[in-house]
Structure formats: structure tokens, C-alpha cells
C-alpha positions, 0 to 999 in steps of 0.5 A: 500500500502506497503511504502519501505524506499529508500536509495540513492546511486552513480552509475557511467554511461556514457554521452550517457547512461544517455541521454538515459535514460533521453529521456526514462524518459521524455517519460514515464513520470517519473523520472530517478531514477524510470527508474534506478529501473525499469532496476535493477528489470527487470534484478533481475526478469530475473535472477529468471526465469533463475534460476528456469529454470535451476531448472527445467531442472536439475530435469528432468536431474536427473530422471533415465531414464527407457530404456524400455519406451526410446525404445518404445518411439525411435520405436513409433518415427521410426514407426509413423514419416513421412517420410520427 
């Protein structure tokens, strides 16, 4: 098991926060600090997945389209959809 150094640090929250996380704390059976890291990661892994989506979503922005396969899609569409 990988043992990383922790350091301390001064974060300011307000009263109501801090009951919060408190209750949640007690709840889960751990500490504030480890509910502190918990929140600071999830918010840092979201921020990834929203990075490497927007990744994915530029690389299919910036294939040129073919207009021929654009046109055969739109008429297979027209040809094929219900017509609710």
C-alpha cells in the first residue's frame, strides 16, 4: 500500500457547512478531514471526465465531414423514419 505524506492546511467554511459535514462524518464513520478529501477528489475526478469529454467531442468536431455519406445518411433518415 502506497503511504502519501499529508500536509495540513486552513480552509475557511461556514457554521452550517461544517455541521454538515460533521453529521456526514459521524455517519460514515470517519473523520472530517477524510470527508474534506473525499469532496476535493470527487470534484478533481469530475473535472477529468469533463475534460476528456470535451476531448472527445472536439475530435469528432474536427473530422471533415464527407457530404456524400451526410446525404445518404439525411435520405436513409427521410426514407426509413416513421412517420410520427
Amino acid at each position: 500500500m502506497l503511504t502519501m505524506a499529508l500536509r495540513e492546511i486552513a480552509v475557511v467554511l461556514d457554521d452550517q457547512l461544517i455541521e454538515k459535514i460533521d453529521a456526514l462524518a459521524k455517519e460514515l464513520g470517519v473523520d472530517r478531514s477524510e470527508i474534506m478529501r473525499r469532496g476535493v477528489g470527487a470534484i478533481l475526478d469530475a473535472d477529468a471526465l469533463r475534460k476528456a469529454d470535451r476531448k472527445l467531442q472536439d475530435s469528432y468536431l474536427s473530422i471533415t465531414q464527407d457530404e456524400a455519406i451526410i446525404e445518404a445518411a439525411a435520405r436513409f433518415a427521410r426514407e426509413n423514419s416513421p412517420l410520427w
